[in-house]
C-alpha positions in Angstrom: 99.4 -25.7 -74.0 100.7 -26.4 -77.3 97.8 -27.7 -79.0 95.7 -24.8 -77.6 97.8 -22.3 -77.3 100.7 -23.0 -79.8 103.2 -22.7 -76.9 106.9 -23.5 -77.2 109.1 -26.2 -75.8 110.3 -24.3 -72.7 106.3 -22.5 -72.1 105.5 -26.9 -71.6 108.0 -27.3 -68.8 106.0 -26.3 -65.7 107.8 -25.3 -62.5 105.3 -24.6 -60.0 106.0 -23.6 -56.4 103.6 -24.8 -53.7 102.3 -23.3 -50.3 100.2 -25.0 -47.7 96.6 -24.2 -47.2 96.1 -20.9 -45.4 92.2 -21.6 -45.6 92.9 -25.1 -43.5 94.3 -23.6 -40.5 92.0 -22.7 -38.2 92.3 -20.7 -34.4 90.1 -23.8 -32.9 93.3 -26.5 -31.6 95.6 -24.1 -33.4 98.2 -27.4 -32.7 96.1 -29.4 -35.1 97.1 -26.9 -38.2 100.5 -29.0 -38.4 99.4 -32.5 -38.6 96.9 -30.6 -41.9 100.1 -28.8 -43.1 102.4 -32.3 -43.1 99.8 -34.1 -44.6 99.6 -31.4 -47.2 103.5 -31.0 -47.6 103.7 -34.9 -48.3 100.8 -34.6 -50.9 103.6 -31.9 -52.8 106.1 -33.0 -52.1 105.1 -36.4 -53.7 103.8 -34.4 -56.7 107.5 -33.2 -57.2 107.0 -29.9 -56.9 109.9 -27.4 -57.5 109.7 -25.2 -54.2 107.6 -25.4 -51.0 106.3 -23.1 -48.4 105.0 -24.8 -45.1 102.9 -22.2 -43.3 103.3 -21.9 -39.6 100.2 -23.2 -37.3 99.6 -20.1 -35.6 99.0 -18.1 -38.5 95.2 -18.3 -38.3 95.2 -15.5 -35.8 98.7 -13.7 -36.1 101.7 -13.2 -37.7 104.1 -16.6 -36.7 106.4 -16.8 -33.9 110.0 -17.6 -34.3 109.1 -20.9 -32.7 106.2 -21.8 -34.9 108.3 -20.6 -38.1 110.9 -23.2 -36.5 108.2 -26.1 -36.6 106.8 -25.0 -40.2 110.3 -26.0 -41.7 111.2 -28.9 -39.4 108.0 -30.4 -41.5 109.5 -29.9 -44.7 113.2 -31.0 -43.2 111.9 -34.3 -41.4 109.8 -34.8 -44.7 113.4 -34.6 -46.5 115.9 -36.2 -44.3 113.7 -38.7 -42.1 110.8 -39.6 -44.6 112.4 -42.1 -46.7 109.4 -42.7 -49.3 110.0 -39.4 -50.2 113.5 -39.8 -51.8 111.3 -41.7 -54.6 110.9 -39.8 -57.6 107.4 -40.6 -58.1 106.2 -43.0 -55.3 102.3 -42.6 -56.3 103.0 -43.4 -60.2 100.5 -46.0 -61.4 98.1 -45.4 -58.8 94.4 -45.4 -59.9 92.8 -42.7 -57.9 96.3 -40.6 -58.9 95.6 -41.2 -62.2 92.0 -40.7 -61.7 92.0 -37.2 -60.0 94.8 -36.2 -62.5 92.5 -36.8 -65.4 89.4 -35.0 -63.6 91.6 -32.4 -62.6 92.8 -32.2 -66.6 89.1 -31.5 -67.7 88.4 -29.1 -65.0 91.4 -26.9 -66.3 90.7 -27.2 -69.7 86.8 -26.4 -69.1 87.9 -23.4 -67.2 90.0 -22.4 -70.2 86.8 -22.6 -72.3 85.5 -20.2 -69.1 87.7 -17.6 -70.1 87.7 -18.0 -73.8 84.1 -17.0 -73.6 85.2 -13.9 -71.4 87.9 -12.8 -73.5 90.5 -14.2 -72.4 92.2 -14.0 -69.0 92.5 -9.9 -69.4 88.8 -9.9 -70.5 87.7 -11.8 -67.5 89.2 -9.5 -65.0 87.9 -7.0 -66.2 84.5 -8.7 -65.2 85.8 -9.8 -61.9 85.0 -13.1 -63.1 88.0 -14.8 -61.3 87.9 -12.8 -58.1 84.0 -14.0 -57.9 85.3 -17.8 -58.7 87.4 -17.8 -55.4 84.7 -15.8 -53.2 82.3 -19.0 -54.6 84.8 -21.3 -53.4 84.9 -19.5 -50.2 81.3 -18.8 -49.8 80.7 -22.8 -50.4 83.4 -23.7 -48.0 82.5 -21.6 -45.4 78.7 -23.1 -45.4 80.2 -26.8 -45.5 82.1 -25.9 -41.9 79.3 -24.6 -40.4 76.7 -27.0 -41.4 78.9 -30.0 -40.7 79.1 -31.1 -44.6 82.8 -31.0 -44.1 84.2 -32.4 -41.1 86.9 -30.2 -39.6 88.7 -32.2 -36.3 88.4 -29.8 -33.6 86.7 -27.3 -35.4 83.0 -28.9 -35.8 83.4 -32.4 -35.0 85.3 -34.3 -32.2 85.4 -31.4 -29.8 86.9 -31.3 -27.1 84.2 -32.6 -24.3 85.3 -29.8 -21.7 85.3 -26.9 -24.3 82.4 -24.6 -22.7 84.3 -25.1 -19.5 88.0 -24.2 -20.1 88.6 -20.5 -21.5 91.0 -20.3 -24.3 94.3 -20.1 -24.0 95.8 -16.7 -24.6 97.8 -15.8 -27.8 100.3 -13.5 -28.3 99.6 -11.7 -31.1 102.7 -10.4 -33.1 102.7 -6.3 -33.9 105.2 -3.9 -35.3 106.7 -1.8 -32.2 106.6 2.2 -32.9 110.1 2.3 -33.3 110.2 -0.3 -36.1 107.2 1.6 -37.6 108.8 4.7 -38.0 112.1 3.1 -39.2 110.2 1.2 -42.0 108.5 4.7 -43.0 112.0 6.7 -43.1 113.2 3.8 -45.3 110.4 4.4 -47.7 110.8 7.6 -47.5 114.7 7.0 -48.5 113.6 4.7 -51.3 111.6 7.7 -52.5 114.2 10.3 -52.6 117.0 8.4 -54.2 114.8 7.3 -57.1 112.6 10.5 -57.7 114.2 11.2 -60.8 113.3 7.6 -62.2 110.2 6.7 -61.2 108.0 8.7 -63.4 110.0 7.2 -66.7 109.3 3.7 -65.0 105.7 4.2 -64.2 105.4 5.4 -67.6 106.3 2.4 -69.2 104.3 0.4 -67.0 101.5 2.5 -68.1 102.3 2.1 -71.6 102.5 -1.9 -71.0 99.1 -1.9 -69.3 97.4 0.4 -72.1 99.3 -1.0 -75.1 99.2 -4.8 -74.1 102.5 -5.2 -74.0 104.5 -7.6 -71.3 103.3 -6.1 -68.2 105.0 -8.3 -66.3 108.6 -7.1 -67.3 107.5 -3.8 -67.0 106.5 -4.2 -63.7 109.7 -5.6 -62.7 111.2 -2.2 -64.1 109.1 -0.3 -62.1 109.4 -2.0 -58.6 113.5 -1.1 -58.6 112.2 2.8 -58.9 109.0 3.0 -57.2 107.2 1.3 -54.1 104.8 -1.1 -54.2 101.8 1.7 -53.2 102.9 3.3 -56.1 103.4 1.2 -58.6 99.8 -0.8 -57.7 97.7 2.3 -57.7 98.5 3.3 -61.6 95.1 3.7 -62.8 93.5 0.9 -65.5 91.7 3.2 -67.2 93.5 3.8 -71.0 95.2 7.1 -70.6 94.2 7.9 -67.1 97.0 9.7 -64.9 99.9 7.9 -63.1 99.3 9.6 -59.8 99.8 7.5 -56.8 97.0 8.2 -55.2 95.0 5.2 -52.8 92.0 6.1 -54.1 92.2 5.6 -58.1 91.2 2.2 -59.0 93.9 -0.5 -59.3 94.8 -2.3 -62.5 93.8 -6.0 -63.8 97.6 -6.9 -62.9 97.2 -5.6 -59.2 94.4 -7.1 -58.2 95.8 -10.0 -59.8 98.4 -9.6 -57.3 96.1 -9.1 -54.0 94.5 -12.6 -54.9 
C-alpha cells in the first residue's frame, strides 16, 4: 500500500473483521454447517483476526433460531476458552504451505490491483460492473464444481446418507416477522421520518454532492444515515446531477451496490 499507493503509517495497519462462509452452508445435513464453520473460525482465528462472526447452521434456509445463534457463538467461545493452541499468537508462523498461500495470495491481490488500474480505478470499475461480475464468476464456477462432483461437499454430493430417497426431510421452522411486529417496525420508520424531515434533504444533499464531486462518500454517508433511512439514502440517483428523490425505482449509486455485495 505504500509503495503503490503512497499510503500512510496508520492506512498499513490492517484491522479486518472476519465472517464465516455463508456460501458453505448448505440445507442438505444442515448439522454439518458447524463442523465447516469451526473449522473456518480456527483458520481466523489463527490468522489473528480483529473481530469474528460465526454464522449459525441453519441459516441456509432461514433466519437463525435462538438455539442455533446459541451454538454459532459457543464455537467462537470453546475456540477461546477450551482451544488452548489458540492462546498462541501465531501458531502457524514458519509453516511452508502458510507461507506459500500467503505469497500466492499476495500476487493475486496485487494482479487484481493491476485489474482495476486498467478499469479506472475501483470507482471506474463499478461503473462497469466489473466486480459484481467477478463474484457471480466465482459463483457460477462454484456452483458447477458441486454439481458435477469437482468439489466434494460431505453430505451434499458425496457420502450421502444410504437411506436418503427413503426418509423425507425433516421439517424446518422457518423464522417470519408476525403482523404485529411488521406494523410496529413500519410506525417506527415512519417516526424516524417525521422527526428528521427538516434534515434530511440538507443530508442527502451533501451525500449527493460527495458522490458527484468525489469527495469522501463514506463520511457523508454516515451524515446521512442519522437523518434518513436506509431506502432513502440508497436510492439517490448516480447519475451527476440527477434528483435526490427516494424513489425505488431510480438506479442506485456505485457506493450502494457496493453495499448490497
Amino acid at each position: 500500500m505504500k509503495e503503490r499507493y503512497g499510503a500512510g503509517e496508520r492506512a498499513q495497519k490492517l484491522k479486518y473483521h472476519v465472517q464465516t462462509s455463508g456460501r458453505s452452508l448448505h440445507a442438505q445435513e444442515m448439522d454439518f454447517n458447524d463442523i465447516r464453520t469451526t473449522l473456518q473460525a480456527l483458520c481466523a482465528i489463527y490468522d489473528n483476526c480483529n473481530s469474528l462472526h460465526t454464522n449459525a447452521f441453519d441459516e441456509a434456509v432461514t433466519t437463525p433460531s435462538e438455539q442455533s445463534v446459541r451454538r454459532a457463538l459457543a464455537i467462537q467461545m470453546i475456540i477461546d476458552k477450551e482451544w488452548g493452541l489458540a492462546g498462541n499468537e501465531n501458531p502457524l508462523q514458519g509453516s511452508y504451505i502458510i507461507e506459500q498461500l500467503t505469497d500466492l495470495v499476495e500476487e493475486a491481490v496485487l494482479a487484481e490491483f493491476d485489474r482495476l488500474a486498467e478499469r479506472g480505478g475501483v470507482l471506474g470499475a463499478m461503473e462497469t460492473g466489473y466486480q459484481r461480475g467477478r463474484i457471480q464468476d466465482e459463483s457460477m464456477l462454484y456452483e458447477q464444481r458441486k454439481h458435477d462432483g469437482s468439489l466434494p461437499i460431505v453430505g451434499v454430493n458425496t457420502f450421502l446418507p444410504p437411506d436418503r430417497a427413503d426418509t423425507p426431510a425433516e421439517p424446518v421452522e422457518l423464522a417470519r416477522a408476525t403482523e404485529e411486529e411488521k406494523q410496529s417496525q413500519l410506525k417506527r420508520l415512519a417516526d424516524f421520518h417525521a422527526r428528521h424531515a427538516q434534515t434530511a434533504p440538507e443530508a442527502i444533499a451533501r451525500l449527493e454532492h460527495a458522490t458527484i464531486s468525489g469527495g469522501n462518500i463514506f463520511a457523508a454517508l454516515m451524515d446521512a444515515v442519522r437523518h434518513c433511512s436506509l431506502g432513502r439514502s440508497a436510492t439517490l440517483s448516480s447519475k451527476r446531477g440527477a434528483s435526490t428523490g427516494a424513489t425505488c425505482e431510480q438506479p442506485l449509486p456505485h457506493w450502494a451496490i457496493a453495499l448490497r455485495q
